[in-house]
MIFI-512357 format. One line per 5 residues: their letters; for each residue x, y, z of C-alpha. Coordinates in steps of 0.1 Angstrom, whole numbers. Example, Ala and Ser with C-alpha at 12.3 -4.5 7.8 and 13.67 -1.06 7.14 Angstrom:
2
AS) 123:-45:78 ~ 137:-11:71
// end
This chain:
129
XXXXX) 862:18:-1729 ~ 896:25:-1713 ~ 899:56:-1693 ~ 931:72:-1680 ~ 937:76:-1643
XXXXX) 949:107:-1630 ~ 965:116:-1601 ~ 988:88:-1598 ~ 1028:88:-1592 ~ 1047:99:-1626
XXXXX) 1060:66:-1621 ~ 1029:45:-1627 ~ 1003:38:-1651 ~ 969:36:-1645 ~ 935:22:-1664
XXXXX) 901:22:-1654 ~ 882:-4:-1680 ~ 845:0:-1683 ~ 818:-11:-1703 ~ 831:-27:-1740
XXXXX) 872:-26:-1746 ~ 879:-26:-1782 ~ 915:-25:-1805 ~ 907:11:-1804 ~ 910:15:-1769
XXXXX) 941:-5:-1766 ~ 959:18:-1794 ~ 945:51:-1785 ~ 948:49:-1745 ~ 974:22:-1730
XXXXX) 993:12:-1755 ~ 1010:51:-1760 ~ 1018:55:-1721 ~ 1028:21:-1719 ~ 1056:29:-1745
XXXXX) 1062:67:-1731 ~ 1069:48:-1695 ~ 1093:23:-1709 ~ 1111:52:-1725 ~ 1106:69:-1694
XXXXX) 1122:50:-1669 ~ 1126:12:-1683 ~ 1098:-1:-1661 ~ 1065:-11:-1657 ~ 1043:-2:-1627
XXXXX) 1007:-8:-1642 ~ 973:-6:-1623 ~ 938:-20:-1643 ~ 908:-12:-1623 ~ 887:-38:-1644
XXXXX) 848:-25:-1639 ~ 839:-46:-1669 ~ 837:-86:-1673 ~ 865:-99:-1696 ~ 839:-110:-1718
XXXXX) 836:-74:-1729 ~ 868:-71:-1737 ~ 874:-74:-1781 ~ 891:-101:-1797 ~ 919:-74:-1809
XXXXX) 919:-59:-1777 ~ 934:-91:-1764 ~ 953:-97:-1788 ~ 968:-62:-1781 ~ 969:-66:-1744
XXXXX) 995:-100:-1755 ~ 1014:-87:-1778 ~ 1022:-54:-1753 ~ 1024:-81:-1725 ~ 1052:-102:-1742
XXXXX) 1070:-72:-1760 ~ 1078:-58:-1726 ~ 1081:-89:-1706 ~ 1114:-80:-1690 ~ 1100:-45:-1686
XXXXX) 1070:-55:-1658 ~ 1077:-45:-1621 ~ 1043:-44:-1602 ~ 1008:-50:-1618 ~ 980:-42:-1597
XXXXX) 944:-54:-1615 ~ 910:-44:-1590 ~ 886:-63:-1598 ~ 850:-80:-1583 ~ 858:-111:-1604
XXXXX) 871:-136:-1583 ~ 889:-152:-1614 ~ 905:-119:-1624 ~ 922:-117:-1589 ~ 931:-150:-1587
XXXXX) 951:-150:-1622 ~ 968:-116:-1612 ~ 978:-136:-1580 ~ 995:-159:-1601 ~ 1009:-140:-1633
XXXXX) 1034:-131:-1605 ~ 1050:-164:-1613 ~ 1053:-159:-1644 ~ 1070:-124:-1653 ~ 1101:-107:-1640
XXXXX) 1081:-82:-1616 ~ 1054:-86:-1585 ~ 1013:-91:-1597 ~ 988:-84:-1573 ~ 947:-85:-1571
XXXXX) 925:-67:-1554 ~ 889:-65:-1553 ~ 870:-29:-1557 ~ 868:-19:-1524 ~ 905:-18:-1521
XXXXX) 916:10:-1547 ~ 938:21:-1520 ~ 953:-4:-1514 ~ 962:-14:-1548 ~ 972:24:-1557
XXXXX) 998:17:-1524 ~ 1013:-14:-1541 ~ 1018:-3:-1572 ~ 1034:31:-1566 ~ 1052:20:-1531
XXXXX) 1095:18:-1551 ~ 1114:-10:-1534 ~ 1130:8:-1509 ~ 1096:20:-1495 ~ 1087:-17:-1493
XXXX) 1113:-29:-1481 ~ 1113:-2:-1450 ~ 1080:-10:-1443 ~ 1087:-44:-1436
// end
């Protein structure tokens, strides 16, 4: 199931995956703030807290989560995935290499952190530097 996160920055989505992820999900929950975002501001700041092995994730809700990756490829500019599975991390780690924006893991016990790289704009970063 894919649950909305409140509370965050206008200029950032956020997901909270637990238990089974179907199609469903995908079309009924990210998919329609993913495109209201884009038509929002042109950009992508996305956070996944992933409390759910990938396993439980549907065959069309991959296929979903690919087809909205590669139709907004030029769109990403920080991902943020929190998750306990060391894999997960470690491919967010390196997704960075391979779209336009910055990809970051983080396990559970830093939500905060992730919540502060994904809504920190550049200028923020770059002052804090």
């Amino acid at each position: 199931m894919l649950q909305f996160i409140k509370d965050l920055e206008p200029h950032v989505v956020g997901i909270h995956a637990i238990g089974e992820v179907t199609k469903e999900d995908m079309e009924r929950v990210l998919l329609p703030r993913i495109d209201e975002l884009v038509a929002r501001q042109g950009e992508i700041n996305y956070l996944l807290v992933l409390e759910t092995d990938v396993s439980n994730w549907t065959a069309g809700a991959w296929w979903d989560d690919i087809k909205m990756g590669l139709k907004n490829f030029t769109k990403w500019n920080k991902i943020a995935v929190v998750s306990d599975q060391k894999g997960v991390q470690w491919f967010t780690n390196a997704f960075t290499y391979f779209v336009p924006g910055k990809s970051k893991g983080f396990a559970l016990n830093q939500l905060d952190e992730a919540i502060a790289f994904v809504t920190a704009k550049e200028e923020e970063s770059v002052e804090a530097k």
